[in-house]
C-alpha positions as CSV (number, residue, x, y, z in Angstrom):
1,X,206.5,61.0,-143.6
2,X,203.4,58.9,-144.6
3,X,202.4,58.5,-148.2
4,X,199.1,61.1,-149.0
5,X,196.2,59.2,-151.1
6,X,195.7,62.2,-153.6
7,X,192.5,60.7,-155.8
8,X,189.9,57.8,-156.3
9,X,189.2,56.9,-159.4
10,X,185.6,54.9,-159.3
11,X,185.2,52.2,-162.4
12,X,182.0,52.0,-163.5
13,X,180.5,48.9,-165.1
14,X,178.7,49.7,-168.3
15,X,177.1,47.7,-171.3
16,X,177.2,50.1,-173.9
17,X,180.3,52.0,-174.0
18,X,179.1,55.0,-176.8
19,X,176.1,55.1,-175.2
20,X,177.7,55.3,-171.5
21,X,180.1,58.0,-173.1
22,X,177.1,60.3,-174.5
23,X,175.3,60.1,-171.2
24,X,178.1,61.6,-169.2
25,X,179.2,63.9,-171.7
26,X,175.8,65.5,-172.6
27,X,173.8,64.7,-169.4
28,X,176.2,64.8,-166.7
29,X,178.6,67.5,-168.3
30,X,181.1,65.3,-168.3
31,X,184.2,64.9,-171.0
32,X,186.0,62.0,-172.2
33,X,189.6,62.0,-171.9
34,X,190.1,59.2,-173.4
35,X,188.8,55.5,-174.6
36,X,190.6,51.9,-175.1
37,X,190.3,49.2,-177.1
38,X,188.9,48.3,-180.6
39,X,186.6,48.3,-180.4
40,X,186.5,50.5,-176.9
41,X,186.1,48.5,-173.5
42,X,187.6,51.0,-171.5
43,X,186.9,54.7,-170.9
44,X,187.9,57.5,-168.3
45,X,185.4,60.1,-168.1
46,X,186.3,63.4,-166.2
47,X,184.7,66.8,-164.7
48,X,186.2,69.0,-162.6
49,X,189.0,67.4,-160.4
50,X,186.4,64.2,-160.8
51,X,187.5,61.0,-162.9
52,X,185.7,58.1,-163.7
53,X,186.3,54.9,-165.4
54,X,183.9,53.3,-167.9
55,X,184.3,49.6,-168.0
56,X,182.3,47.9,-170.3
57,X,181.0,44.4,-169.0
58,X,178.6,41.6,-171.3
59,X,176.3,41.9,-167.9
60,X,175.8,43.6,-164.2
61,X,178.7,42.5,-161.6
62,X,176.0,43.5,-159.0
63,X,172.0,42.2,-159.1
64,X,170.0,45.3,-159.9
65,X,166.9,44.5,-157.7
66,X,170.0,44.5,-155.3
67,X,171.5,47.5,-156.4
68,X,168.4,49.1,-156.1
69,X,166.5,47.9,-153.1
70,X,170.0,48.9,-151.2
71,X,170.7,52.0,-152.7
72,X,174.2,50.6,-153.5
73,X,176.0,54.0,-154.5
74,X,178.7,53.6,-157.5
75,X,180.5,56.6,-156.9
76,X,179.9,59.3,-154.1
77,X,181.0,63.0,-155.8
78,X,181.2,65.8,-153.8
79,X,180.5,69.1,-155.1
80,X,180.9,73.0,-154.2
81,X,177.0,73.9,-155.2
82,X,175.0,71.4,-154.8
83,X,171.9,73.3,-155.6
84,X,172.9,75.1,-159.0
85,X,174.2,71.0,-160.0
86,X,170.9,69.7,-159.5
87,X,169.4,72.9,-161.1
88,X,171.9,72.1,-164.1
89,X,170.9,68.4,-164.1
90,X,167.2,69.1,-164.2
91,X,167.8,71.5,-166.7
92,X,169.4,68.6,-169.3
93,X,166.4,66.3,-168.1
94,X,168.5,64.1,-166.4
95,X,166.4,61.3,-164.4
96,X,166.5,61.4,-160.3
97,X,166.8,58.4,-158.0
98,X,166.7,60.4,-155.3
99,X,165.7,64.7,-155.9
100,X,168.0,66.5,-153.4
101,X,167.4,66.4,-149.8
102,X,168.9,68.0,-146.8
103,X,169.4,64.7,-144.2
104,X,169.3,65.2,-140.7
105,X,173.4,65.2,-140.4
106,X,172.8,68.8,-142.9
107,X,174.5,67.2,-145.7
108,X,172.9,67.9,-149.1
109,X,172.8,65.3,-151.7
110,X,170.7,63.7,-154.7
111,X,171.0,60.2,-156.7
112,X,171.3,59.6,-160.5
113,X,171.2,56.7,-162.0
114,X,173.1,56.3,-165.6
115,X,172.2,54.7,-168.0
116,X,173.2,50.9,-166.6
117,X,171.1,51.7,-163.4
118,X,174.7,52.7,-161.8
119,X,173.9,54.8,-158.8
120,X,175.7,58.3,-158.5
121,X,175.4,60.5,-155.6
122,X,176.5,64.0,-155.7
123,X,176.7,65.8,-152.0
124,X,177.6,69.0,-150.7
125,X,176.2,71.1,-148.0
């Protein structure tokens, strides 16, 4: 019997770890499960059946002009309703990379950007 991969967890590199923390929690409906360190470095964020990690770094792994000229997603989410999500994210004022499109494959999806400029797209049909 092969092994099953049951998760991903995504890390997500952050400056500003209460900062990163009250973004997910009060935009993205996120809560925290728990944080590391003293002070905290390290964080795990969760909604759902999702779970990220918050990893606080002194400066960008990735170029941002890079990041986003490229689109270069963080974390790819997928979720049951993607229409009543983005009506909930609009609804907490949360800022759009990309507003939610139907692409030509009939996937739905949209693109927010945290408060680092890490890139989160949310898709569902």
């Amino acid at each position: 019997m092969k092994p099953v991969l049951v998760t991903a967890l995504p890390q997500v590199f952050i400056r500003d770890m209460a900062a990163a923390c009250a973004f997910y929690t009060a935009s993205l409906g996120f809560s925290v499960r728990y944080t590391y360190g003293e002070p905290p470095f390290y964080a795990e964020v969760a909604r759902d059946g999702v779970r990220l990690n918050l990893r606080c770094l002194d400066a960008p792994p990735i170029d941002p002009a890079l990041r986003d000229a490229r689109e270069l997603l963080t974390a790819t989410i997928l979720v049951d309703d993607i229409a009543a999500l983005f009506a909930e994210y609009q609804a907490a004022g949360v800022s759009f990379m990309q507003l939610l499109l139907t692409k030509p494959w009939g996937a739905r999806d949209f693109i927010v950007a945290d408060l680092d400029g890490n890139l989160l797209l949310f898709a569902g049909r």
